[in-house]
C-alpha positions in Angstrom: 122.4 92.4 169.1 119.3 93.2 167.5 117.9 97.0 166.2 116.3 97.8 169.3 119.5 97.2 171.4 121.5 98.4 169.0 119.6 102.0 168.8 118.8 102.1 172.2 122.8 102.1 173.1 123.9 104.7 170.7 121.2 106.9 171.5 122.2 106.5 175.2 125.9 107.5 174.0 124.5 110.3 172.2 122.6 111.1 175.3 125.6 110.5 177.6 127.8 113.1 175.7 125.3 116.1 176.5 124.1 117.7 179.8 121.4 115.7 181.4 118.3 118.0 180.8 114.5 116.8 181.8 113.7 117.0 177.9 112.6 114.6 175.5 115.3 113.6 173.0 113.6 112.6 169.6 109.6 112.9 169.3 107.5 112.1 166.0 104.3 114.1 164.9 102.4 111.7 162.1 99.0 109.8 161.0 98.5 106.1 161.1 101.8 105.4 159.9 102.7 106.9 163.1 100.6 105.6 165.6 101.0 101.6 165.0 102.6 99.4 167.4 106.5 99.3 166.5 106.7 102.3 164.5 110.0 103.7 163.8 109.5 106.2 166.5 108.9 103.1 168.7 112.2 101.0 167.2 113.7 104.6 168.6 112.7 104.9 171.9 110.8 108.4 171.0 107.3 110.0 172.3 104.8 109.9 169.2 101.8 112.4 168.9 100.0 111.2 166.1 96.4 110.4 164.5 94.9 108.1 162.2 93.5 108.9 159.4 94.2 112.3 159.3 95.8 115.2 156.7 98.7 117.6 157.9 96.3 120.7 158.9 94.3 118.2 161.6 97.9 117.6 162.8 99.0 120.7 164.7 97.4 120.2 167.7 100.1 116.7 168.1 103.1 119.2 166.8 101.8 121.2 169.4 101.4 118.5 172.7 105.0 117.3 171.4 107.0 120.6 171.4 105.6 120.9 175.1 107.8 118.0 175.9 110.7 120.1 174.2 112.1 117.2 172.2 116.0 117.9 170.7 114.9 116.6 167.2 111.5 116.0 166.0 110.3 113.8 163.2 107.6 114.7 160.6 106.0 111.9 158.7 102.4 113.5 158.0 100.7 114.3 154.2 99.6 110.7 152.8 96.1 111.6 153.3 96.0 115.0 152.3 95.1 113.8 148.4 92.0 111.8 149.8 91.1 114.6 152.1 87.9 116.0 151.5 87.6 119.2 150.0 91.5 120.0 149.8 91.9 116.6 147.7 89.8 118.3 145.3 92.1 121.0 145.0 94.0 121.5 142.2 97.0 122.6 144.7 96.4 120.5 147.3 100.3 119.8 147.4 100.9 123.4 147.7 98.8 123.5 150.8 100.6 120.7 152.1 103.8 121.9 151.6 102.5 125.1 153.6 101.9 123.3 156.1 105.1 121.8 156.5 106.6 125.1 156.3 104.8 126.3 159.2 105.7 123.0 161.6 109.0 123.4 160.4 109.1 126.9 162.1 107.8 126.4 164.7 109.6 123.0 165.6 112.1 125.1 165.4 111.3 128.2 167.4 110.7 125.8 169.7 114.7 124.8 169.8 114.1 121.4 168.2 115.8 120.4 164.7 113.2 119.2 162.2 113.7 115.4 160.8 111.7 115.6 157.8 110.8 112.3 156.4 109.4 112.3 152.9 106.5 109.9 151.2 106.0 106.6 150.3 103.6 107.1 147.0 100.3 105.1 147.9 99.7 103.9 144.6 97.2 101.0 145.1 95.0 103.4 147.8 94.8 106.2 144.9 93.8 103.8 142.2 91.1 102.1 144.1 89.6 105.8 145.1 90.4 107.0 141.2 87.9 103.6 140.3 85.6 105.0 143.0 85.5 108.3 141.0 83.3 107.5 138.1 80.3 106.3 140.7 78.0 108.6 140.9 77.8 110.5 144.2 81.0 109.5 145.0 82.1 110.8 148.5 85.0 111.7 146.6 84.0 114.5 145.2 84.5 113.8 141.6 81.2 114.7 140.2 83.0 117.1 137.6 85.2 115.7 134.6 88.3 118.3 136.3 87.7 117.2 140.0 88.2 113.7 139.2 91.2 114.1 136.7 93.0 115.7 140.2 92.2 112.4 141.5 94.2 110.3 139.0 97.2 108.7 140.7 99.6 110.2 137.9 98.9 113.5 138.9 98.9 113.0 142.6 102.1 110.6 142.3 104.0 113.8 140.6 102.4 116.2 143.1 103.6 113.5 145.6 107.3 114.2 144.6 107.0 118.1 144.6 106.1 117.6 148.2 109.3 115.7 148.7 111.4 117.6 146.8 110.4 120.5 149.6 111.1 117.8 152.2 114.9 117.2 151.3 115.3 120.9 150.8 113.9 122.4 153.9 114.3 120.0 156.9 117.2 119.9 159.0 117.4 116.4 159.1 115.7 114.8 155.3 115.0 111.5 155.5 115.3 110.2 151.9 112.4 107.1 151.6 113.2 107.1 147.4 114.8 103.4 147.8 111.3 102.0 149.1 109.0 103.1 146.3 108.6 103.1 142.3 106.2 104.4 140.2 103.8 102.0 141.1 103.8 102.6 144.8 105.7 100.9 147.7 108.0 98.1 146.7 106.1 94.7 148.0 108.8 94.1 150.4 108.0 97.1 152.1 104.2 97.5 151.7 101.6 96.5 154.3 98.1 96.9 152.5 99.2 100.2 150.2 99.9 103.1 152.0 101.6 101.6 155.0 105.1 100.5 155.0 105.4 97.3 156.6 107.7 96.1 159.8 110.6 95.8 157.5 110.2 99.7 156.2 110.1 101.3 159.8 113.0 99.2 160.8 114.7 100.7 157.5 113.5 104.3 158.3 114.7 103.9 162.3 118.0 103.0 160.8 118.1 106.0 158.5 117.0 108.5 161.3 119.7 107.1 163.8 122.4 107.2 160.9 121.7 110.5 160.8 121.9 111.7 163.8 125.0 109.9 164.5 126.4 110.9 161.5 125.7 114.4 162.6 127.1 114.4 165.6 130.9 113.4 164.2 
């Protein structure tokens, strides 16, 4: 039996023990690591509202389409972009605006009667070096033209930044989703890592695995 069968049947046992409802049972709200073809919302059998290429305040419009569908649990994979974001990136708290973001999709996920997966970051260490090299051009389009804007692009400081946002992550979703075993300091582990900020085939199969053991752990 492989994943896909196996998750598909105990989700349909999961499915089977509560009241048949016209509702969605797991949707994911993400970015590009969302949206590819045999994502671990996909490996799950879930709706996904997501975008490419975009930071957690362009997101809320997908939170929003996907609590329409009244989902029982609903993933959130979104911030990897928010440090090469435009002028938040340049922000010295860029992770505190990230986090407040997540604070605010948590609550309402959760007004909405669904329970919050939270799934924290992979560290995109290759990405943020290349754009930290693209820093000392000048005119970059990444805003570094000042000596302090383009210290906040160093991938130290956003790679520590990166683990304040998942410290939230773990603390404040119903459901964390713990991706620690995937990444180092230098970014994804190669047996996970697609081109440096996506996880790979193998990693969404991982993190489809975590997300069901949860919620069948959850359920005993």
């Amino acid at each position: 039996m492989n994943l896909r069968t196996t998750i598909a049947a105990s989700l349909g046992m999961i499915l089977v023990s509560t009241p048949a409802k016209a509702e969605t049972y797991i949707a994911a709200v993400g970015d590009s690591i969302t949206v590819r073809k045999g994502s671990y919302i996909d490996i799950l059998g879930g709706k996904k509202f997501a975008k490419g290429k975009k930071a957690s305040y362009n997101l809320f419009g997908q939170l929003k389409a996907a609590l329409k569908y009244k989902p029982r649990y609903i993933a959130i994979f979104v911030g990897i972009n928010n440090p090469m974001s435009g002028h938040v990136g340049c922000r010295a708290d860029w992770q505190r605006l990230l986090i407040k973001d997540l604070r605010k999709m948590y609550r309402m996920s959760r007004a909405a009667g669904a329970k919050v997966i939270g799934i924290t970051l992979l560290p995109a260490m290759k990405t943020w070096r290349n754009h930290y090299k693209n820093c000392i051009i000048p005119k970059s389009k990444y805003c570094c033209n000042t000596a302090i804007r383009r210290e906040r692009r160093n991938p130290k400081r956003i790679y520590e930044k990166i683990l304040e946002v998942n410290s939230f992550i773990m603390e404040h979703a119903d459901i964390p989703i713990d991706n620690s075993d995937m990444w180092n300091k230098q970014g994804i582990l190669k047996r996970y890592d697609r081109d440096g900020i996506h996880p790979n085939s193998k990693a969404h199969r991982r993190i489809a695995r975590k997300i069901l053991l949860a919620l069948t752990t959850k359920r005993k």
